[in-house]
C-alpha positions as CSV (number, residue, x, y, z in Angstrom):
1,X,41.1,0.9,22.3
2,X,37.4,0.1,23.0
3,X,35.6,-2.7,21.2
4,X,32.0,-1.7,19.4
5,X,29.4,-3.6,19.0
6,X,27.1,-3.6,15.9
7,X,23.4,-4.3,16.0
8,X,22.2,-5.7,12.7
9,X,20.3,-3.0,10.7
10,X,16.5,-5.3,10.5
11,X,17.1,-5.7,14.3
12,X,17.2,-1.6,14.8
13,X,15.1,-0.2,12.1
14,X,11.8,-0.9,13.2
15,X,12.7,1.2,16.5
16,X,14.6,4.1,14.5
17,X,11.4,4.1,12.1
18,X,8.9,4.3,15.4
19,X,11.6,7.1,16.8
20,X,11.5,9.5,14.2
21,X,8.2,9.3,13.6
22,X,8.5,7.0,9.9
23,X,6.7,3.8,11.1
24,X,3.4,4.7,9.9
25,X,4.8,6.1,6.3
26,X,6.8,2.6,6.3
27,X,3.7,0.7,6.9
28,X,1.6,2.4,4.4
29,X,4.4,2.7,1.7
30,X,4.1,-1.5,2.4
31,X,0.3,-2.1,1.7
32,X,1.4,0.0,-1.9
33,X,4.1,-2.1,-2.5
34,X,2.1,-6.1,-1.4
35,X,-1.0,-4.7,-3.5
36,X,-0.2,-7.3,-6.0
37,X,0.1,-10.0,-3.6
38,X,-2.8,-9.6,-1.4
39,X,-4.8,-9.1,-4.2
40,X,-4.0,-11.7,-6.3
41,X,-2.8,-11.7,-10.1
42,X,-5.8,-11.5,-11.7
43,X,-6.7,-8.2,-10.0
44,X,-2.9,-7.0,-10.1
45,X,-2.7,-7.4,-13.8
46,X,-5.3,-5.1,-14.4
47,X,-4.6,-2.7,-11.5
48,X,-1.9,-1.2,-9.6
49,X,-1.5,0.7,-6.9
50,X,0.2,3.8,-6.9
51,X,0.1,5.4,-3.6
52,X,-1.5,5.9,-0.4
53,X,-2.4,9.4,1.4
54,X,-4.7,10.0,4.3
55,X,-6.4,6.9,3.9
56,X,-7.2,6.2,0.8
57,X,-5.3,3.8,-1.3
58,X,-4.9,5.4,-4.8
59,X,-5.4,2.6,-8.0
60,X,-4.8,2.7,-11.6
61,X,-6.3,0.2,-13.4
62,X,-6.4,-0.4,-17.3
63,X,-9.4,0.5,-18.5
64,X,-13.1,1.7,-17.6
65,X,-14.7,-1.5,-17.4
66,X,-12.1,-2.4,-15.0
67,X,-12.4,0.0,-13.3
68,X,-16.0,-0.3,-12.7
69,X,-15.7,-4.3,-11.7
70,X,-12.9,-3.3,-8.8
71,X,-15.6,-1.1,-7.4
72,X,-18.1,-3.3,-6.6
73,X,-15.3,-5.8,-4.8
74,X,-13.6,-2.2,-2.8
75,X,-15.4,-3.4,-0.1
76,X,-14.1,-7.0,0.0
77,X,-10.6,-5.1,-1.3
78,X,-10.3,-3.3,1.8
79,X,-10.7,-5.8,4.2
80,X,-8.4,-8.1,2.8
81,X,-5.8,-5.4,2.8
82,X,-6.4,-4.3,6.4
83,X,-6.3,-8.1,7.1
84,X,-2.7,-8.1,5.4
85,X,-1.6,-4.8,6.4
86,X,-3.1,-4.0,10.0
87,X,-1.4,-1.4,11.1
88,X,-1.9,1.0,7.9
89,X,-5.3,3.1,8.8
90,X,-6.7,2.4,5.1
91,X,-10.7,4.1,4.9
92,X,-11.0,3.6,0.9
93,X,-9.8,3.1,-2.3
94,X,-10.0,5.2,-5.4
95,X,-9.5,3.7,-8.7
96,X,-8.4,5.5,-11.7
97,X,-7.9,5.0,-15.4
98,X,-4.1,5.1,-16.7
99,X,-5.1,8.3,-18.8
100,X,-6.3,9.1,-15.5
101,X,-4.1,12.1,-15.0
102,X,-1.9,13.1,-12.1
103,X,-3.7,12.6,-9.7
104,X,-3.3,9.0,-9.5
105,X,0.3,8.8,-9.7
């Protein structure tokens, strides 16, 4: 009877990700989820991110006014995120209302 050895599964999933092609969808799927955190609370209780999808980081923020204040920081938004998350290709981020519609979940 032969013996098996496991691997523990944070040891092999990076390279299973990177093999089947996943790393990159991990990494973005990331910056969505540590929005809050990089960001800080005051931004995150107003925004939140929803998604991300050929570089643009999709936000839904509570109202207009908000809205119109996180776009004249984007710039300073994205480089703090592509500080935090270097490896997710981000270009831009599009804020929406939460009666926004479907395109922003």
């Amino acid at each position: 009877m032969t013996r098996r050895s496991f691997a523990r599964i944070g040891d092999v999933l990076p390279s299973v990700l990177r093999d089947l092609g996943l790393q990159k969808r991990f990494n973005e799927r990331q910056l969505v989820e540590r929005w809050a955190g990089i960001v800080g609370t005051e931004i995150a209780e107003r925004a939140r991110a929803t998604r991300f999808e050929k570089g643009t980081l999709f936000v839904r923020v509570d109202h207009g006014a908000c809205m119109q204040e996180l776009h004249f920081i984007e710039k300073e938004l994205v480089k703090k995120l592509r500080v935090a998350c270097p490896d997710v290709d981000l270009v831009r981020i599009r804020f929406g209302a939460r009666d926004g519609g479907a395109d922003m979940e």
